[in-house]
C-alpha positions in Angstrom: -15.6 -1.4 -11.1 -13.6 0.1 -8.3 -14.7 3.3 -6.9 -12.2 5.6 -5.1 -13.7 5.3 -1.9 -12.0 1.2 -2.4 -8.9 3.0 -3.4 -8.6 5.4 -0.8 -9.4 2.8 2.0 -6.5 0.6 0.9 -4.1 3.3 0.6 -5.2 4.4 4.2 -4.5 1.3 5.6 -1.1 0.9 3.1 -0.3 4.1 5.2 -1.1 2.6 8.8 0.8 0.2 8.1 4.0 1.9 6.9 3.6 4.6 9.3 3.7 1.6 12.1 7.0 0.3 10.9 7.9 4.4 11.2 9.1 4.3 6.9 9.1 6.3 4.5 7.4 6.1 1.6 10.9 6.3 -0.2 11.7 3.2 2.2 8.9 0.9 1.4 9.0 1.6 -2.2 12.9 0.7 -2.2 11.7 -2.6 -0.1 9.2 -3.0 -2.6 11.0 -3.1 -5.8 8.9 0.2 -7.2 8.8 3.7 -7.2 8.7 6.3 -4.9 5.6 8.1 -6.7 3.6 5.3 -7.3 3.6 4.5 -3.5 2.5 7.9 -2.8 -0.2 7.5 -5.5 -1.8 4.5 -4.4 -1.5 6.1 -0.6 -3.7 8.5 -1.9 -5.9 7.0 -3.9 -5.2 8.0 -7.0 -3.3 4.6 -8.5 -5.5 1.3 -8.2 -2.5 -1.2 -6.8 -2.4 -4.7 -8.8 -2.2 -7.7 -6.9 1.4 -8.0 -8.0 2.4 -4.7 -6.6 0.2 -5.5 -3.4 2.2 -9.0 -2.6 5.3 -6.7 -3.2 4.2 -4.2 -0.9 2.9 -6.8 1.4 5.8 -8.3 1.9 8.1 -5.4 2.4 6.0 -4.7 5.5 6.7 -8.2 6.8 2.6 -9.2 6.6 0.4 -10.9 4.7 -1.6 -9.6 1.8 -4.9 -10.6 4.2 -3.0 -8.8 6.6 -3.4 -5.5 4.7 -6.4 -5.5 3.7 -7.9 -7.0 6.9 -9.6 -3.6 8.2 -10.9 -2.5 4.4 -14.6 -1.3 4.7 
């Protein structure tokens, strides 16, 4: 099972990275193909991303998913 702490870290580093490009939550999500809310969600820690919607988001940043995740924990 995934604890928040896991959710939190990845939507910490889902921020870094977005906040690098210098986007908007609004931004990414339209580069993502998903909502607004749910970005903001999983940012927080309070929506547990699938691996779909991590390639999606992934990918809208221009990295790789390993890329994302690579300073979890």
């Amino acid at each position: 099972m995934t604890s928040d702490a896991d959710l939190e870290a990845f939507g910490r580093a889902l921020r870094h990275w977005r906040k690098q490009q210098g986007i908007s939550q609004e931004e990414l999500a339209g580069r993502a193909d998903l909502h607004r809310n749910y970005v903001g969600l999983v940012e927080r820690g309070e929506r547990n991303a699938s691996i779909k919607s991590m390639f999606k988001l992934a990918q809208a940043l221009g990295i790789s998913v390993a890329q994302l995740c690579s300073n979890l924990r």
